[in-house]
Biopython code that builds the backbone (N, CA, C, O; Angstrom):
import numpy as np
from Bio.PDB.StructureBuilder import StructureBuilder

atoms = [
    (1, "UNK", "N", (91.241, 56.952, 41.703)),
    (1, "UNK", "CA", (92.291, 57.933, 41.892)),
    (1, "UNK", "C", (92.824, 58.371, 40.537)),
    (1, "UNK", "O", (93.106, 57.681, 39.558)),
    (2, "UNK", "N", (92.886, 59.540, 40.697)),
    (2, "UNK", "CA", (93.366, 59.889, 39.365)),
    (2, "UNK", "C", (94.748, 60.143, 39.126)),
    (2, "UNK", "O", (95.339, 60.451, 40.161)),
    (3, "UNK", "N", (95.676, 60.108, 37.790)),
    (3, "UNK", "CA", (96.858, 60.045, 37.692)),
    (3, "UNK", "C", (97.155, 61.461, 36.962)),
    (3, "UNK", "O", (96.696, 61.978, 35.944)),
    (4, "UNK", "N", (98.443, 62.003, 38.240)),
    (4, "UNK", "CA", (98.624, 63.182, 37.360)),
    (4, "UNK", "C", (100.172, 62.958, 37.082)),
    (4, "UNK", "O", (101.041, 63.621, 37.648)),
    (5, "UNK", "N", (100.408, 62.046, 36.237)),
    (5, "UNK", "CA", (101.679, 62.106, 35.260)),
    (5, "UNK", "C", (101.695, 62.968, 34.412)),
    (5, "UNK", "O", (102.752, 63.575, 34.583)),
    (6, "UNK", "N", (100.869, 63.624, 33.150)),
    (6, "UNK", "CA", (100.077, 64.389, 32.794)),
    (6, "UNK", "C", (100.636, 65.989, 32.970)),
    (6, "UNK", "O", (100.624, 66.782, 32.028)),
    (7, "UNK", "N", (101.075, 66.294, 34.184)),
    (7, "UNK", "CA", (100.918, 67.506, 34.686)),
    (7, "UNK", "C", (103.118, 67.965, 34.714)),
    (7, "UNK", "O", (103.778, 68.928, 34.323)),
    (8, "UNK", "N", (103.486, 66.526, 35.452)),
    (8, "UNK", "CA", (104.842, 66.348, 35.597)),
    (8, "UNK", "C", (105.503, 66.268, 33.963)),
    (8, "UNK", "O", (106.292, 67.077, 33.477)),
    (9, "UNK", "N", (105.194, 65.613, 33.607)),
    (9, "UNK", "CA", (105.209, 65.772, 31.742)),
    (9, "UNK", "C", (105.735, 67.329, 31.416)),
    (9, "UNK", "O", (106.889, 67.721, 31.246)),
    (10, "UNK", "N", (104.565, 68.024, 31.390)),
    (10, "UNK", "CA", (104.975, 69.326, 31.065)),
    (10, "UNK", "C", (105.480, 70.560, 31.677)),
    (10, "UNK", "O", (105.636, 71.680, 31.189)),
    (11, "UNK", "N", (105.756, 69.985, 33.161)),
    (11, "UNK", "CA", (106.750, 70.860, 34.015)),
    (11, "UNK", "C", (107.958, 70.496, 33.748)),
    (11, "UNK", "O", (108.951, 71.214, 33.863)),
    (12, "UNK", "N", (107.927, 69.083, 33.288)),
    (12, "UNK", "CA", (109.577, 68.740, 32.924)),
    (12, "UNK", "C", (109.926, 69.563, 31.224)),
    (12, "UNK", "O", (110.980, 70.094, 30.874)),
    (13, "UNK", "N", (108.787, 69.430, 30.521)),
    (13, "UNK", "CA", (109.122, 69.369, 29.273)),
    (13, "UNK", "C", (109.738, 71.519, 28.653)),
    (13, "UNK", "O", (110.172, 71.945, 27.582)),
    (14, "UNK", "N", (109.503, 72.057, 29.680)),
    (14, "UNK", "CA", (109.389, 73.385, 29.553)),
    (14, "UNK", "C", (110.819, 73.739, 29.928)),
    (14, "UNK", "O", (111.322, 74.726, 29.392)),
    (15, "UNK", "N", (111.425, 73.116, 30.686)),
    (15, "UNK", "CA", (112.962, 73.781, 30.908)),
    (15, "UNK", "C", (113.882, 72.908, 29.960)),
    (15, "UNK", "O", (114.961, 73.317, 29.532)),
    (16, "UNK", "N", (113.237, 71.415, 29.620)),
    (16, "UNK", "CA", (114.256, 70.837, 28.563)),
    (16, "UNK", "C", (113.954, 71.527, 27.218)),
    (16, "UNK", "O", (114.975, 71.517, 26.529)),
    (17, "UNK", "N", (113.026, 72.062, 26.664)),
    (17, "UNK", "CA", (113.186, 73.001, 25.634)),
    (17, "UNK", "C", (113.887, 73.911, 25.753)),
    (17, "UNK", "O", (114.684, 74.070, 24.828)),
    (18, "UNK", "N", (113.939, 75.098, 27.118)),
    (18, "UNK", "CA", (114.012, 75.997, 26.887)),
    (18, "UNK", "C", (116.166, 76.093, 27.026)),
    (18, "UNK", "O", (117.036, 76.863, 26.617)),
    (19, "UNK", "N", (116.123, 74.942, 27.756)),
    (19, "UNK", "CA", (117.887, 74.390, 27.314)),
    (19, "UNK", "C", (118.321, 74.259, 26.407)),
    (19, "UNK", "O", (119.394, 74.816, 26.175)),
    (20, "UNK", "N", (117.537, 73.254, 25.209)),
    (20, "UNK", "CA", (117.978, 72.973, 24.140)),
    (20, "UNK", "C", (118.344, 74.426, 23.305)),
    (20, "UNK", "O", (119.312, 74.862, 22.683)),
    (21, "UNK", "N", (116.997, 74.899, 23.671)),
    (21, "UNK", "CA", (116.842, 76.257, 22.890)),
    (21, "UNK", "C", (118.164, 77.355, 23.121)),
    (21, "UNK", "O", (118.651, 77.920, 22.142)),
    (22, "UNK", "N", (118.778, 77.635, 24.749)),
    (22, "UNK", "CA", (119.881, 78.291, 24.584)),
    (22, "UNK", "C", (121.462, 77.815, 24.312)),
    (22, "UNK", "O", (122.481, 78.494, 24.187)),
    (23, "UNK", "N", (121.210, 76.110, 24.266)),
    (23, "UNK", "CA", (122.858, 75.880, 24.098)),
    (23, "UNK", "C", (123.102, 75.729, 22.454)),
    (23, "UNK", "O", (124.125, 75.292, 21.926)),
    (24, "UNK", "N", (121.716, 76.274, 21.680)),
    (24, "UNK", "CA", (121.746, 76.612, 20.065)),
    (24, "UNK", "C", (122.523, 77.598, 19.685)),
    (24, "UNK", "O", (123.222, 77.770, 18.687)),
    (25, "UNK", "N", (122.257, 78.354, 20.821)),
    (25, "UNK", "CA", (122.521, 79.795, 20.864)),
    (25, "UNK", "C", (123.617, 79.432, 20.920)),
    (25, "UNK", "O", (124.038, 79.397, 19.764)),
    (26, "UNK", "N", (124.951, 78.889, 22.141)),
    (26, "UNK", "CA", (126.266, 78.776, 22.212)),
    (26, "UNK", "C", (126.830, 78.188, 21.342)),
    (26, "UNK", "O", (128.023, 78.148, 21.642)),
    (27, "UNK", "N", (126.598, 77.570, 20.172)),
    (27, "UNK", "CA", (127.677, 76.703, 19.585)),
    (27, "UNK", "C", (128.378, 77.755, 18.720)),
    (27, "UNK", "O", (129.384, 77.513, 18.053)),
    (28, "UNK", "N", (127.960, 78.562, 18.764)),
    (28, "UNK", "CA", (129.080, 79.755, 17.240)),
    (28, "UNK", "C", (129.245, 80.579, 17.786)),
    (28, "UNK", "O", (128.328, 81.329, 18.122)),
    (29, "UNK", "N", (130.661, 80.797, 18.138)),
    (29, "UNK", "CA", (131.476, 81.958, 18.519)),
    (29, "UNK", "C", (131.563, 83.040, 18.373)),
    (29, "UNK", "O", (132.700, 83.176, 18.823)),
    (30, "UNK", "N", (131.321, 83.827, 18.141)),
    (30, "UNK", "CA", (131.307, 85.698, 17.667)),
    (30, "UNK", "C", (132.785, 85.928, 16.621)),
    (30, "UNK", "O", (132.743, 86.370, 15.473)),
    (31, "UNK", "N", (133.838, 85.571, 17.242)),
    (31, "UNK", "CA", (134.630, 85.925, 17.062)),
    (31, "UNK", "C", (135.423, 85.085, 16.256)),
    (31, "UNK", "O", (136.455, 85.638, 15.874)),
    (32, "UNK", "N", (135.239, 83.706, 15.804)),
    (32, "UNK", "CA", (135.900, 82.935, 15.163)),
    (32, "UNK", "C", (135.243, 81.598, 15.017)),
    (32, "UNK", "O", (135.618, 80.549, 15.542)),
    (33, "UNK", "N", (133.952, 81.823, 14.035)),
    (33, "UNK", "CA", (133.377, 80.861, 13.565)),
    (33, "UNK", "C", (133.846, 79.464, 13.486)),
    (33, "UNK", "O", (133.592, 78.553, 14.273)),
    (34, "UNK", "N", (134.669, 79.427, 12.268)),
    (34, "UNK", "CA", (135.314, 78.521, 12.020)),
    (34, "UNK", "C", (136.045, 77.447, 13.444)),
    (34, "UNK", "O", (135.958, 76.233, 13.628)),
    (35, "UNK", "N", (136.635, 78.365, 14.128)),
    (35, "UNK", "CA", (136.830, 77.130, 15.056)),
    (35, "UNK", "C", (135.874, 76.488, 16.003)),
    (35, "UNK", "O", (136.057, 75.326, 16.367)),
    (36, "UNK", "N", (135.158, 76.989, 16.296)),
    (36, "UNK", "CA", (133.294, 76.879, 16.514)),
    (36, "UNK", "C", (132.782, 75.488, 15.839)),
    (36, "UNK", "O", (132.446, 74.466, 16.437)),
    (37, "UNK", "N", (132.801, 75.644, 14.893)),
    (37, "UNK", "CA", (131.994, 74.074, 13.714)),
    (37, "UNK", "C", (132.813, 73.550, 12.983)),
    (37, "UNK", "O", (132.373, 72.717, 12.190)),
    (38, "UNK", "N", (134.302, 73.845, 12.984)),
    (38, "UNK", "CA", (134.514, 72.557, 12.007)),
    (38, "UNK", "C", (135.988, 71.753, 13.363)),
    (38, "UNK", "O", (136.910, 72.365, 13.901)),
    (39, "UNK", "N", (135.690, 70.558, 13.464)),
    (39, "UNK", "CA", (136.816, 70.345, 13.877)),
    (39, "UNK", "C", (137.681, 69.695, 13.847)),
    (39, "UNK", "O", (137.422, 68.624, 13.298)),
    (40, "UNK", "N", (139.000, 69.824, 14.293)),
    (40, "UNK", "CA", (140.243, 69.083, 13.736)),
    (40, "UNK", "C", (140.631, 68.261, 13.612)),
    (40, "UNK", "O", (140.351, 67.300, 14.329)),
    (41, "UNK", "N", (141.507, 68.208, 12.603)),
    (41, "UNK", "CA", (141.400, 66.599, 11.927)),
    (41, "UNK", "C", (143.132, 65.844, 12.266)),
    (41, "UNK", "O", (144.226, 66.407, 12.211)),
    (42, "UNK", "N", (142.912, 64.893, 12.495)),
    (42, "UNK", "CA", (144.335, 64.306, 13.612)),
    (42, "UNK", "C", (145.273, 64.014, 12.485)),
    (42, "UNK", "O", (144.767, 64.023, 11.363)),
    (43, "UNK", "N", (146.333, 63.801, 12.567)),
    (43, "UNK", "CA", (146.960, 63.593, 10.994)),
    (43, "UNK", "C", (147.573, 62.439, 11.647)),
    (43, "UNK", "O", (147.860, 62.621, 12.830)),
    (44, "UNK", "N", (147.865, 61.181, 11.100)),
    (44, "UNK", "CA", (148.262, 59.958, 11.099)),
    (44, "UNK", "C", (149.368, 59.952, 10.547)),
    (44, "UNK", "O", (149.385, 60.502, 9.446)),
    (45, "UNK", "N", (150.854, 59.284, 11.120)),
    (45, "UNK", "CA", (151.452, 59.144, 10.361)),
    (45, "UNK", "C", (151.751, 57.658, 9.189)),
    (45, "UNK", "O", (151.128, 56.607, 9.340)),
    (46, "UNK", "N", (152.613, 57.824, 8.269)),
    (46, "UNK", "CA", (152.253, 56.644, 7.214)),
    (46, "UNK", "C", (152.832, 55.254, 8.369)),
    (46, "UNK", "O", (152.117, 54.253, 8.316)),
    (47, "UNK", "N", (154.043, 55.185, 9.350)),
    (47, "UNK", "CA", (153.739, 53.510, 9.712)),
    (47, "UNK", "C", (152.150, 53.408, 10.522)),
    (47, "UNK", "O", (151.268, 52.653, 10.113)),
    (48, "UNK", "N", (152.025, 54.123, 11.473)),
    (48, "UNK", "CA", (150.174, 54.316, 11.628)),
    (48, "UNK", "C", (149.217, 53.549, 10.529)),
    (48, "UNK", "O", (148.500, 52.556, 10.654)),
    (49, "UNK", "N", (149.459, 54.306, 9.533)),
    (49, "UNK", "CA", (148.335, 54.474, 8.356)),
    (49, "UNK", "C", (148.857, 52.616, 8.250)),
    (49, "UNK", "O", (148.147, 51.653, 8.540)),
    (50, "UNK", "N", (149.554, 52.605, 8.005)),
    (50, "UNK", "CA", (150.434, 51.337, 7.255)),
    (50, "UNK", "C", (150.033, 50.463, 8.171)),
    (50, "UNK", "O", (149.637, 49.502, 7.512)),
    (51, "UNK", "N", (149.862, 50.156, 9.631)),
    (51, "UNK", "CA", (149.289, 49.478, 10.928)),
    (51, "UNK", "C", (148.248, 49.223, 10.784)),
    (51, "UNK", "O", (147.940, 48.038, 10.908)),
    (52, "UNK", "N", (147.145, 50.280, 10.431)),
    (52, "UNK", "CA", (145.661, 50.414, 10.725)),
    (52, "UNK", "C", (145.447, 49.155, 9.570)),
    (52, "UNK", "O", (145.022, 48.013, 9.747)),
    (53, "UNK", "N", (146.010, 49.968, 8.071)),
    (53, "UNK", "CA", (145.519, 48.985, 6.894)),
    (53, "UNK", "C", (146.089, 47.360, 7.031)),
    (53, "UNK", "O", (145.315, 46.528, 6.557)),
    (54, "UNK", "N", (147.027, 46.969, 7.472)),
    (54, "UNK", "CA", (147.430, 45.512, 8.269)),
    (54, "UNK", "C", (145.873, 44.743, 8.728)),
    (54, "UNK", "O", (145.164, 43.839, 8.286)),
    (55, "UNK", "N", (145.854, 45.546, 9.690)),
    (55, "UNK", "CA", (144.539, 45.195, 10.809)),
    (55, "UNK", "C", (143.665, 45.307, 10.489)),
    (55, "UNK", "O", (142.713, 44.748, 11.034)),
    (56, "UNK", "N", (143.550, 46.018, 9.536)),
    (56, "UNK", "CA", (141.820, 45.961, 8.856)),
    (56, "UNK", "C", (141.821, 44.927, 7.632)),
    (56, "UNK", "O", (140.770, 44.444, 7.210)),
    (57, "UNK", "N", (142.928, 44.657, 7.156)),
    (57, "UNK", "CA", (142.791, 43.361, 6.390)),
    (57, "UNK", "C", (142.329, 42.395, 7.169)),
    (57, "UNK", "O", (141.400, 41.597, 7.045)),
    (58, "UNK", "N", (143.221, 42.614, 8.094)),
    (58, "UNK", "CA", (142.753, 40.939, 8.805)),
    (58, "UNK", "C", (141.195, 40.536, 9.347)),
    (58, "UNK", "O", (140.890, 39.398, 9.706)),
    (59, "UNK", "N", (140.322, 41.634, 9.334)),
    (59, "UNK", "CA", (139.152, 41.471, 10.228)),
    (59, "UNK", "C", (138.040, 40.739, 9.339)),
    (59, "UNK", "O", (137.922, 41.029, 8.149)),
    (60, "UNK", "N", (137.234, 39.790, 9.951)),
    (60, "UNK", "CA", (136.421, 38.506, 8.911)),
    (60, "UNK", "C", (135.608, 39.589, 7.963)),
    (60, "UNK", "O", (135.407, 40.799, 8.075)),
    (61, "UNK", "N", (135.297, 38.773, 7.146)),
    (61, "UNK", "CA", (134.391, 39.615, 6.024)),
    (61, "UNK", "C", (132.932, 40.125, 6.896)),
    (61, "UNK", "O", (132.530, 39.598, 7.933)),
    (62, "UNK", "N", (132.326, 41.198, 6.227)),
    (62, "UNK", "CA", (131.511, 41.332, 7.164)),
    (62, "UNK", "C", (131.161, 42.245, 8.485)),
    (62, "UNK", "O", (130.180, 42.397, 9.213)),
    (63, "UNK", "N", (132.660, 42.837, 8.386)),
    (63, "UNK", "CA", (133.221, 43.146, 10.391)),
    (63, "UNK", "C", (132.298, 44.681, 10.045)),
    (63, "UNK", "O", (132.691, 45.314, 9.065)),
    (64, "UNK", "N", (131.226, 45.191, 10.760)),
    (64, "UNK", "CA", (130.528, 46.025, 11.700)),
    (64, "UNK", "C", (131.961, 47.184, 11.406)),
    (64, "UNK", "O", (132.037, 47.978, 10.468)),
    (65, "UNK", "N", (132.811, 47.015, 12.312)),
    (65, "UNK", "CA", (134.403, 47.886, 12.128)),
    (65, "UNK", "C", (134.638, 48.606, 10.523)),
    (65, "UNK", "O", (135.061, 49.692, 10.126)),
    (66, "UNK", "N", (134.348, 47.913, 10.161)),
    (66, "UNK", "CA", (134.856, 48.320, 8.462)),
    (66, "UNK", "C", (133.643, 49.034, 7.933)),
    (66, "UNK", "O", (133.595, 49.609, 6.846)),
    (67, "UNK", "N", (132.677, 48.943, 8.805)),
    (67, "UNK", "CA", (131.601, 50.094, 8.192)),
    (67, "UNK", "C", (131.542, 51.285, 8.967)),
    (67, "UNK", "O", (131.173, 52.385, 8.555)),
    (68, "UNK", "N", (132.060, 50.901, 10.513)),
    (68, "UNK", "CA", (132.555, 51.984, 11.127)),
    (68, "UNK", "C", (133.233, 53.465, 10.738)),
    (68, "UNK", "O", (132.881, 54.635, 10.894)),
    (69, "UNK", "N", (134.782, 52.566, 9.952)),
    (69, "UNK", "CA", (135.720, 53.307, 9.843)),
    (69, "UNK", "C", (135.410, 53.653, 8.130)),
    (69, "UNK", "O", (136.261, 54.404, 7.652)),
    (70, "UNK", "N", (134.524, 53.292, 7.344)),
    (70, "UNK", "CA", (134.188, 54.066, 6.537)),
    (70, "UNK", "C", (133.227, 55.462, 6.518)),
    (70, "UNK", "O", (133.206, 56.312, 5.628)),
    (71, "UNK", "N", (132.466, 55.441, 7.727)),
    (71, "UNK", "CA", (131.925, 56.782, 8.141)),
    (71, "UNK", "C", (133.011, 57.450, 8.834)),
    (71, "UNK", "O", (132.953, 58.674, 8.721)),
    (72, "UNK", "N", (133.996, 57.003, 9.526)),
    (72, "UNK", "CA", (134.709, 58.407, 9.938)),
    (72, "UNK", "C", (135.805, 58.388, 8.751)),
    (72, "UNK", "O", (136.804, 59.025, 9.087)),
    (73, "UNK", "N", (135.876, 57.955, 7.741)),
    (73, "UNK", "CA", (136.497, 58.411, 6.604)),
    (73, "UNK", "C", (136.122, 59.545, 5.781)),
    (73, "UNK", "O", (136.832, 60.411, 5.270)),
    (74, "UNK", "N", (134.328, 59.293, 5.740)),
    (74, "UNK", "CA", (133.724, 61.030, 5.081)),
    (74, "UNK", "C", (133.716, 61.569, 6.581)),
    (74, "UNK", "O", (133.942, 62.733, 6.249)),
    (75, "UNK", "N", (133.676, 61.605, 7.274)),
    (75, "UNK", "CA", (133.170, 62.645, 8.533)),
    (75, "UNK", "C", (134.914, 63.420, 8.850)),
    (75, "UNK", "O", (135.058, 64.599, 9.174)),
    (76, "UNK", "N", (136.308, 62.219, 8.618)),
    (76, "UNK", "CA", (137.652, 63.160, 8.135)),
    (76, "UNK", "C", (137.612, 64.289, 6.655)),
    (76, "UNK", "O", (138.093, 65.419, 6.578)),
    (77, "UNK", "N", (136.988, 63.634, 5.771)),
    (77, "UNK", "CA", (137.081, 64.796, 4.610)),
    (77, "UNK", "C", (135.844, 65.312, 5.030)),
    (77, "UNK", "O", (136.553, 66.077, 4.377)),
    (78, "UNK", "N", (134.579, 65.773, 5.486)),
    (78, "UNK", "CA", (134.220, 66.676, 5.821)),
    (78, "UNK", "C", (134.735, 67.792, 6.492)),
    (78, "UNK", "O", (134.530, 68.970, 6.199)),
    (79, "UNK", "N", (135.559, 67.260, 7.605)),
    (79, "UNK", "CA", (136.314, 67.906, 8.484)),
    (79, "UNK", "C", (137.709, 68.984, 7.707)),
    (79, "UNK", "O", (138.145, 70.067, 8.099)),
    (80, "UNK", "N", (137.960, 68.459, 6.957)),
    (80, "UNK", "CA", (139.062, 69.188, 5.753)),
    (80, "UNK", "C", (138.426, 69.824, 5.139)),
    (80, "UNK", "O", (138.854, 70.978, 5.108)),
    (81, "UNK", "N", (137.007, 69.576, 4.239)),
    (81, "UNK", "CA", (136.681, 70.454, 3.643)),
    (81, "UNK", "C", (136.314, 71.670, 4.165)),
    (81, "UNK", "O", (136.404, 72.708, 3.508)),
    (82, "UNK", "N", (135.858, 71.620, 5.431)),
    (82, "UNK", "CA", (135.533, 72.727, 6.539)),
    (82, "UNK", "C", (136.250, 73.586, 6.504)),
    (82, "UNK", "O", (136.031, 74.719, 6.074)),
    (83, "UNK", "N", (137.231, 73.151, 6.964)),
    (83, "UNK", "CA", (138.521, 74.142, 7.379)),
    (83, "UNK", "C", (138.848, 75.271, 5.849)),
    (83, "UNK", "O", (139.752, 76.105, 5.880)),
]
sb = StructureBuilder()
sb.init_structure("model")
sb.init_model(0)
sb.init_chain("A")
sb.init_seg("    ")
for serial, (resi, resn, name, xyz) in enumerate(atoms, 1):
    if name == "N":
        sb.init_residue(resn, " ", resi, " ")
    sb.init_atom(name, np.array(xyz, "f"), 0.0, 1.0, " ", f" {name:<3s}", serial, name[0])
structure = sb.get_structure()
């Protein structure tokens, strides 16, 4: 017996391109780029700021978390430089 996985493959694979392909199309606005791709950046206040840095002292050397919150540290100044 023969297997036609083969066939289902590329009936599936033709509308997930052709999706990808138009929600390319939607991400930029006509009318106001900018709010389109860059987006906003939350502003913290200093006891916040002053909380977070507490708690991130305390976490063991090592902590996964602290490499976390150093990528959304450039991915916040990306977000500023955007704007």
């Amino acid at each position: 017996m023969m297997s036609n996985a083969g066939c289902w493959k590329r009936r599936l694979a033709v509308p997930a391109i052709a999706t990808i392909s138009l929600t390319g199309c939607a991400a930029v606005s006509s009318e106001d780029s900018r709010l389109a791709t860059c987006p906003p950046v939350v502003e913290y206040g200093r006891e916040l700021r002053a909380r977070a840095a507490e708690e991130l002292a305390g976490l063991p050397e090592g902590s996964v978390i602290v490499e976390m919150l150093s990528d959304y540290a450039v991915m916040r100044d990306q977000a500023r430089a955007c704007e």
